[in-house]
TORNULO-292414 format. One line per field, with one value per residue: residue number from 0; chain; x, y, z of N, C-alpha, C in turn. Coordinates in Angstrom, 1 decimal. Layout:
nr <- NUM, ...
kette <- A, ...
n.east <- X, ...
n.north <- Y, ...
n.up <- Z, ...
ca.east <- X, ...
ca.north <- Y, ...
ca.up <- Z, ...
c.east <- X, ...
c.north <- Y, ...
c.up <- Z, ...
***
This chain:
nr <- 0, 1, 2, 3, 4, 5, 6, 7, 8, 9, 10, 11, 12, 13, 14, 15, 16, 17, 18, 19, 20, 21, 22, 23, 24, 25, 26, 27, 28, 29, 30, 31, 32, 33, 34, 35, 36, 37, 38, 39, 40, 41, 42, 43, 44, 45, 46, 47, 48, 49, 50, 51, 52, 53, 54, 55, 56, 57, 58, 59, 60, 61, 62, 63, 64, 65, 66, 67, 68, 69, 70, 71, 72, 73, 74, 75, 76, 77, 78, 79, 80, 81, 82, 83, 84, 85, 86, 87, 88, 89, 90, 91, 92, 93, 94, 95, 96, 97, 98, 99, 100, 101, 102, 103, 104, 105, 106, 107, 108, 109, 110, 111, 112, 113, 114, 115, 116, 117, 118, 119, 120, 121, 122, 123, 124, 125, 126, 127, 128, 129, 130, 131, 132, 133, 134, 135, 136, 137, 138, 139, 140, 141, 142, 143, 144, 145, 146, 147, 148, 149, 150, 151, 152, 153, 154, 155, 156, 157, 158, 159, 160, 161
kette <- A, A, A, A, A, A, A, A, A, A, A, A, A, A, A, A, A, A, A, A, A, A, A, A, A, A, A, A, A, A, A, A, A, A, A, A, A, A, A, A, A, A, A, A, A, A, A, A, A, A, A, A, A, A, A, A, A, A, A, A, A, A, A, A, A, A, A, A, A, A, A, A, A, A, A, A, A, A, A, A, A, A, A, A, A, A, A, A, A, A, A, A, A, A, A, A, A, A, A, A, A, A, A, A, A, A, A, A, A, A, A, A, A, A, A, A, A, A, A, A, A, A, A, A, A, A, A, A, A, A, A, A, A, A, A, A, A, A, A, A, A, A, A, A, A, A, A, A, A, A, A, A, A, A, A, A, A, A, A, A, A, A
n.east <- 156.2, 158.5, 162.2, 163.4, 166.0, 166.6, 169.3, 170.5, 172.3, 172.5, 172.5, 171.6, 169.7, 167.3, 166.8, 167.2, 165.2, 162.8, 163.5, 163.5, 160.2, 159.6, 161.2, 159.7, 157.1, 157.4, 158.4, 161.1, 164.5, 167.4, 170.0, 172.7, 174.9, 177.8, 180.5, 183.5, 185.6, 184.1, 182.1, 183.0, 182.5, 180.3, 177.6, 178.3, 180.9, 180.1, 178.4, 180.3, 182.5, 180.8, 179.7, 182.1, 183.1, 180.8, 180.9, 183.8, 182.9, 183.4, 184.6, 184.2, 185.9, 184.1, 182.7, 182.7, 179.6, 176.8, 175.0, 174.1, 173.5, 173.1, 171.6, 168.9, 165.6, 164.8, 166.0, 166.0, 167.2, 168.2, 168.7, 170.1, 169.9, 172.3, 173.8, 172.1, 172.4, 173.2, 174.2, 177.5, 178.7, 176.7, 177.2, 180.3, 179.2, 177.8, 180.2, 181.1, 179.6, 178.4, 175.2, 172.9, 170.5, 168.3, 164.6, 165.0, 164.2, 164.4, 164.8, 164.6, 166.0, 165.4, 166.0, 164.4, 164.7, 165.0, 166.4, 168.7, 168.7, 167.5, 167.1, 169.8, 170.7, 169.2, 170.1, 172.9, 172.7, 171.8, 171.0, 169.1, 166.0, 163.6, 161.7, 160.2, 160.3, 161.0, 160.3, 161.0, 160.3, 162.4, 161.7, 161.5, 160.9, 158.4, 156.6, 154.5, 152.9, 154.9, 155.5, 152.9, 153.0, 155.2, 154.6, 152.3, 153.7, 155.2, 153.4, 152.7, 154.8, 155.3, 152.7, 153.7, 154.9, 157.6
n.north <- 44.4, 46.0, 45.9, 48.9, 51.6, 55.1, 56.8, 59.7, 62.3, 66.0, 69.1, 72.0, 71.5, 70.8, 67.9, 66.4, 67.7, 66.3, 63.5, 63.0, 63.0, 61.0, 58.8, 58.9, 58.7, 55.9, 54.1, 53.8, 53.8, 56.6, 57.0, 59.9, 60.8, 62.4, 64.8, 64.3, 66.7, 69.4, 71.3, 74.5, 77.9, 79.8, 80.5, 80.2, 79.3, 76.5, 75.8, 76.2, 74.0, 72.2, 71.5, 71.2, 68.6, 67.2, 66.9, 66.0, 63.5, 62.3, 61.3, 62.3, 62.3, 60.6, 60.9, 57.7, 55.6, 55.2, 53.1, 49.7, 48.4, 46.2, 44.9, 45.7, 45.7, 47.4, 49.9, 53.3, 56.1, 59.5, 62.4, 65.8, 67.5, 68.1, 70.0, 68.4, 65.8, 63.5, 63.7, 64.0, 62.9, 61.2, 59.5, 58.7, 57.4, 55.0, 53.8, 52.8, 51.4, 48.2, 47.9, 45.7, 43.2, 44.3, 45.9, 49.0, 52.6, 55.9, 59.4, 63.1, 66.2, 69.4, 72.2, 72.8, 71.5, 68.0, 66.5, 64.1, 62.8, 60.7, 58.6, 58.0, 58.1, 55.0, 53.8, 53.4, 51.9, 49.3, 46.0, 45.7, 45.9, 48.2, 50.0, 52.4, 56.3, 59.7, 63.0, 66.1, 69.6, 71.9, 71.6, 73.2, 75.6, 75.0, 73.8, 72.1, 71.6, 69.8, 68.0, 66.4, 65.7, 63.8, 62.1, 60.9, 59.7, 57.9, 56.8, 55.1, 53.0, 51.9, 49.6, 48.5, 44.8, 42.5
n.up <- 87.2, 85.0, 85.8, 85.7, 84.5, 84.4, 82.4, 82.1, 80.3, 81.1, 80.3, 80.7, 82.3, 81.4, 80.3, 82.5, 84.1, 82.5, 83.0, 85.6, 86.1, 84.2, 85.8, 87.8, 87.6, 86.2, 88.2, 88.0, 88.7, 88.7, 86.4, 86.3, 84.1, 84.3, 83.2, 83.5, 83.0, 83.1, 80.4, 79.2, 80.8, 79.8, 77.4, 74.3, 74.5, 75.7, 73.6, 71.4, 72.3, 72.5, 70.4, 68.5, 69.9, 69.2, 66.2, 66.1, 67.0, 69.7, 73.1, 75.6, 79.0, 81.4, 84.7, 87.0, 87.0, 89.1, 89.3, 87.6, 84.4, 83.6, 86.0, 85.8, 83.9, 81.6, 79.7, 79.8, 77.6, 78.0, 76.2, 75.4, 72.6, 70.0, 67.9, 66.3, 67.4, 69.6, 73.2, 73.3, 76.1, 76.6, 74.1, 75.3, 77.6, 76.6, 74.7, 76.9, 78.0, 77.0, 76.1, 76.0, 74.5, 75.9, 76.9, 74.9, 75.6, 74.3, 74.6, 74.1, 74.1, 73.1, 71.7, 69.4, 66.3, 66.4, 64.4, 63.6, 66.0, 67.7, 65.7, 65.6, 68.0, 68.4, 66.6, 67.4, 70.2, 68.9, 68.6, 71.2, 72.1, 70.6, 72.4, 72.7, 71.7, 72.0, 71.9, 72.5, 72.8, 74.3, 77.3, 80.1, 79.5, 78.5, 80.9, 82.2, 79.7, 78.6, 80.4, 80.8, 78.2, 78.8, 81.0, 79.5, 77.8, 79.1, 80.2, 78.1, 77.4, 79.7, 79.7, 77.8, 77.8, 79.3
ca.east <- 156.7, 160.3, 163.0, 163.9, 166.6, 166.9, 170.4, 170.6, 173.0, 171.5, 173.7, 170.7, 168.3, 165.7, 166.7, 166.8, 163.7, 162.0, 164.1, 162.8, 159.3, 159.4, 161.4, 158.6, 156.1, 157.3, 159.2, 162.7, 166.2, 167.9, 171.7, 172.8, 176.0, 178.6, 181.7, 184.7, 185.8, 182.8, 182.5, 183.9, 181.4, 179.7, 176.8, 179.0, 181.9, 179.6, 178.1, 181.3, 183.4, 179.9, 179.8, 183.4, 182.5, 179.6, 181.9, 184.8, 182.7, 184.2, 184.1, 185.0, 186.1, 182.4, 182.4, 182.1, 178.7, 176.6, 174.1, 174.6, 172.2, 172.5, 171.0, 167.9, 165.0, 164.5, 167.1, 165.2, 168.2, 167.7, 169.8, 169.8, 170.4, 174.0, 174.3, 171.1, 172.8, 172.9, 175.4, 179.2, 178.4, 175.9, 178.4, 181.4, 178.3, 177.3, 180.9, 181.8, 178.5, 177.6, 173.9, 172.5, 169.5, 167.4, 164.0, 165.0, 162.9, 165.1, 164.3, 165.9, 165.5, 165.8, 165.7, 163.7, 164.4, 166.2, 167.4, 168.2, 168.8, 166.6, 167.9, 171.4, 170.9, 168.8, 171.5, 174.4, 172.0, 171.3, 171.2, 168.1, 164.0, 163.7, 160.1, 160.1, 161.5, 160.0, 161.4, 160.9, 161.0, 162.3, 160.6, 161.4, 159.8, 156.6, 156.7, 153.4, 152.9, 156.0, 155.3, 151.7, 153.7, 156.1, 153.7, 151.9, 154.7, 155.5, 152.1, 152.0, 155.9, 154.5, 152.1, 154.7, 155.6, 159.0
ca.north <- 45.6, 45.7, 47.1, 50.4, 52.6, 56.3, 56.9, 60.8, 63.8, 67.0, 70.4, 73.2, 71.2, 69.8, 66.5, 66.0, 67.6, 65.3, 62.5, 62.9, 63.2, 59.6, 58.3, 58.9, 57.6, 54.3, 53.8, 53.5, 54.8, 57.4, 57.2, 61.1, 61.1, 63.8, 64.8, 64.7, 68.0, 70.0, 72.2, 75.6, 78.8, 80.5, 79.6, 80.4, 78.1, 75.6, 75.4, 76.0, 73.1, 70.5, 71.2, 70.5, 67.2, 66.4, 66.7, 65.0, 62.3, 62.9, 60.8, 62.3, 61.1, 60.7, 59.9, 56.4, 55.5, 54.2, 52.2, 48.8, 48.4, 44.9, 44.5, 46.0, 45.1, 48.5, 51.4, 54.9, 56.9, 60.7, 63.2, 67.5, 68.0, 69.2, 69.3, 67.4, 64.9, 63.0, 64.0, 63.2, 62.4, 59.8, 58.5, 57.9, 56.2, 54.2, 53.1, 52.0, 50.3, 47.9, 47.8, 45.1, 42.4, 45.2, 47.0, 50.3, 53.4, 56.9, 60.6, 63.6, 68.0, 70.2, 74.0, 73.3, 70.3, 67.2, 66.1, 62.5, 62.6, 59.9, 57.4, 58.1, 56.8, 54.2, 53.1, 53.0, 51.0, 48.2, 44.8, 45.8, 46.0, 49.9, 50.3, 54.3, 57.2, 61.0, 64.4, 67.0, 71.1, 73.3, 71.2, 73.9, 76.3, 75.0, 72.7, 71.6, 71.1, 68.8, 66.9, 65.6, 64.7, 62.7, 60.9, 60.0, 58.3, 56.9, 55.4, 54.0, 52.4, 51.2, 48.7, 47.0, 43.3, 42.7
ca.up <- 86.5, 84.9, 86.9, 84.8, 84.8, 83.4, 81.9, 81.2, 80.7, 81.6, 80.8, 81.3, 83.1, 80.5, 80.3, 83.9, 84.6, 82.1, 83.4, 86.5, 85.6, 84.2, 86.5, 89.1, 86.7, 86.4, 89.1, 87.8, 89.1, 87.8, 86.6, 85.4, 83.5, 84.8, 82.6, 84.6, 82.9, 82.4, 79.5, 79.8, 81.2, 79.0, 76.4, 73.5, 74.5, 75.5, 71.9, 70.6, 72.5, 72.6, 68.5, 68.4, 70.6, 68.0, 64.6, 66.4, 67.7, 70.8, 74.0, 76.4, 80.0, 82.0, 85.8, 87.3, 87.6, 90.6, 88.9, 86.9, 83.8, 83.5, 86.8, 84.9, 82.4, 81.0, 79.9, 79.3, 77.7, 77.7, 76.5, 75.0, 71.2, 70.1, 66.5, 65.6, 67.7, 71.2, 73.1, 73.7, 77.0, 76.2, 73.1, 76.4, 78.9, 75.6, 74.4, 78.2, 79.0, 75.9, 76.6, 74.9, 75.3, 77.2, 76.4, 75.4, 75.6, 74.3, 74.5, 74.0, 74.8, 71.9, 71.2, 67.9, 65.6, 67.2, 63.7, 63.7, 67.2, 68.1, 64.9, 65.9, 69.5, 68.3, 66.1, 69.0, 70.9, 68.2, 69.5, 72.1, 71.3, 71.0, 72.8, 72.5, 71.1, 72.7, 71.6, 73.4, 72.8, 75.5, 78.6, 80.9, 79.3, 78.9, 81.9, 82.3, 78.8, 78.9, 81.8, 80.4, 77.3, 79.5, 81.5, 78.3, 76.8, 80.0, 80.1, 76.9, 77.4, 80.8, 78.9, 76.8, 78.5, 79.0
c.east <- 158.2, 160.9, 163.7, 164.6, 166.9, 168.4, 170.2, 172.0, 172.3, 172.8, 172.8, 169.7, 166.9, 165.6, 166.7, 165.4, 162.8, 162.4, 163.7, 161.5, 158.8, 160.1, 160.1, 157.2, 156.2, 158.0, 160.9, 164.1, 166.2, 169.5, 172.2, 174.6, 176.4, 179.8, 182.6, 185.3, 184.7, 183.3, 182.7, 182.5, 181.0, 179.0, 177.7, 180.1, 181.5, 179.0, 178.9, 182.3, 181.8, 179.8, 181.0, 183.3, 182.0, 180.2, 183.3, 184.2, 183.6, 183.9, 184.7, 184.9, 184.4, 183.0, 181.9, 180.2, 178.0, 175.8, 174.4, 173.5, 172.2, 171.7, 169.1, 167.0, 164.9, 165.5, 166.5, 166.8, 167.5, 169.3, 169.4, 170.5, 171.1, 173.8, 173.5, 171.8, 172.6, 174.4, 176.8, 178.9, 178.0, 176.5, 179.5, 180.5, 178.5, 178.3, 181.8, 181.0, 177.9, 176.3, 173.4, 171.2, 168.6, 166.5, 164.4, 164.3, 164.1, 163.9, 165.4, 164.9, 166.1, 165.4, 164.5, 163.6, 165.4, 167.0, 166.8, 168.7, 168.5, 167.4, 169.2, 171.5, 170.2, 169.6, 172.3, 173.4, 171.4, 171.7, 170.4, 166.9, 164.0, 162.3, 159.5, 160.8, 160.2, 161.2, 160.9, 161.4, 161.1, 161.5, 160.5, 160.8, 158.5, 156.4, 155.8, 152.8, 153.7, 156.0, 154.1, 152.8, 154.7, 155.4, 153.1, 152.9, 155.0, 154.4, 152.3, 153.6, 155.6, 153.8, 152.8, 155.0, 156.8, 159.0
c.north <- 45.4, 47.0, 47.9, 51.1, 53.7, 56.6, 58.5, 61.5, 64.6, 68.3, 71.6, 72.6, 70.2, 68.3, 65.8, 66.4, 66.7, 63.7, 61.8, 62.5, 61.6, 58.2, 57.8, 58.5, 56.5, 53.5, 53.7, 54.6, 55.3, 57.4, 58.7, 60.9, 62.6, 63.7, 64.7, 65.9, 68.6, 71.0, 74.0, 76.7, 79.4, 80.2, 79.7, 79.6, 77.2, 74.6, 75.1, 74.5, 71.8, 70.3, 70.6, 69.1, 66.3, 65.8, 65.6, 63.6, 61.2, 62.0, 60.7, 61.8, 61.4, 60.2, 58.7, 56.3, 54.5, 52.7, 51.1, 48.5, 47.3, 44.6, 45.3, 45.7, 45.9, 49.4, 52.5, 55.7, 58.4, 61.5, 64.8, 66.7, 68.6, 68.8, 68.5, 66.0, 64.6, 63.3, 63.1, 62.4, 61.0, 58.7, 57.7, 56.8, 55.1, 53.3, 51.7, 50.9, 49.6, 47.4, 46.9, 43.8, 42.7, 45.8, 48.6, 51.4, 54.9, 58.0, 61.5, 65.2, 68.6, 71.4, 74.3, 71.6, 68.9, 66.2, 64.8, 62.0, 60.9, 58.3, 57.4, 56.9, 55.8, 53.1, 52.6, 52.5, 49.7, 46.7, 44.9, 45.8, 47.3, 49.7, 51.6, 55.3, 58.7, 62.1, 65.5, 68.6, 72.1, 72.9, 72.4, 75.1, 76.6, 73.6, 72.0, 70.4, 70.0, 67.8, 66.5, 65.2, 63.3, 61.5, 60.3, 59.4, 57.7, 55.7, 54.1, 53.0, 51.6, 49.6, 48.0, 45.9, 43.5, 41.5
c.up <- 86.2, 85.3, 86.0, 85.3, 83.7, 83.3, 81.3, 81.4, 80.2, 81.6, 81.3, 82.3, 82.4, 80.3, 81.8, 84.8, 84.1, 82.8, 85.1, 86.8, 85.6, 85.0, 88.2, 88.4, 86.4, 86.9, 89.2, 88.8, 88.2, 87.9, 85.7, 85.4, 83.8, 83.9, 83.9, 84.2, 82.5, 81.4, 80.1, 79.8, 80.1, 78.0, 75.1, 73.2, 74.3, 74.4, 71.1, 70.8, 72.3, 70.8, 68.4, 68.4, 69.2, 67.1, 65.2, 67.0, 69.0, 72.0, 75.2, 78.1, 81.0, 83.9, 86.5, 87.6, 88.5, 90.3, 87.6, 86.0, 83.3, 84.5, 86.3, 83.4, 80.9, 81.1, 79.2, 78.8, 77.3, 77.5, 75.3, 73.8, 71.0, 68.6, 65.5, 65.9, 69.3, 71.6, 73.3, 75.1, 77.3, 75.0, 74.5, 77.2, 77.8, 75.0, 75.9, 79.0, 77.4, 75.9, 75.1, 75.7, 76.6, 76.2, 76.6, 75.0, 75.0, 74.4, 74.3, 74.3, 73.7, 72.3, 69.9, 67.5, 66.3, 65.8, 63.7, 65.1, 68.0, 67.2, 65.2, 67.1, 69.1, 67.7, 67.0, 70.0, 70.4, 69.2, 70.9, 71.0, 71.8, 71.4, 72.9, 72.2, 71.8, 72.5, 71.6, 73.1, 74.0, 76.8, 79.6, 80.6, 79.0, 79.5, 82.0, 81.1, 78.0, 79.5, 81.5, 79.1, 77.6, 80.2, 80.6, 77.6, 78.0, 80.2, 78.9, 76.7, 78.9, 80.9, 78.4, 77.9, 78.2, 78.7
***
């Protein structure tokens, strides 16, 4: 089985509950991207300064991380919809870690539509074999119904040979 690791940022929770989810479905680590300044309290800022982020294509400073994803066969990247985009977050992991010559699998957590969420990151990850893409509405509030979605794409990305 190839040694996998999930690569998410998580600002309400949905991407790390799914993140989790498949992490325990196919055994992989999990590395969760932290800002070093978080965004500022309140849902209104938050949209206002992560939109900001989006349009400025923004990258900002992220915390060291513990996990090394060359030492891995597989990079699951997960990350929330800002903008019909992936976030800043995952732009700073993604300019400071050049992931390349890995199967990679994305996802992402939306409110609604995720846009080109999915082709974006797939883009800023060229130079890998994409093996999955999964987009996800609102996991946490219909959890259940989430988490069978997750395990089935985890299944069927499970199957690919590395």
């Amino acid at each position: 089985m190839p040694r996998t690791l999930i690569v998410f940022y998580s600002l309400d929770g949905n991407t790390r509950f799914i993140a989790q989810i498949l992490a325990s479905a196919v055994g992989a680590d999990l590395q969760e991207i932290k800002l070093a300044k978080e965004l500022p309290d309140g849902r209104a800022a938050k949209y206002f300064w992560g939109g900001r982020q989006i349009v400025l294509k923004a990258t900002p400073e992220i915390l060291p991380t513990e996990k090394d994803w060359q030492t891995y066969d597989r990079v699951i990247v997960g990350t929330p919809v800002w903008a019909f985009n992936f976030t800043p977050a995952i732009r700073s992991y993604l300019s400071l870690n050049k992931i390349s010559g890995k199967q990679i699998a994305v996802f992402c957590c939306s409110g609604g539509t995720p846009g080109k969420t999915l082709a974006n990151l797939c883009q800023a990850l060229a130079g890998n074999e994409i093996i999955g893409e999964l987009a996800l509405i609102e996991p946490l509030r219909d959890q259940e119904k989430n988490r069978r979605l997750a395990l089935d794409w985890a299944g069927k990305i499970s199957k690919l040979q590395h």
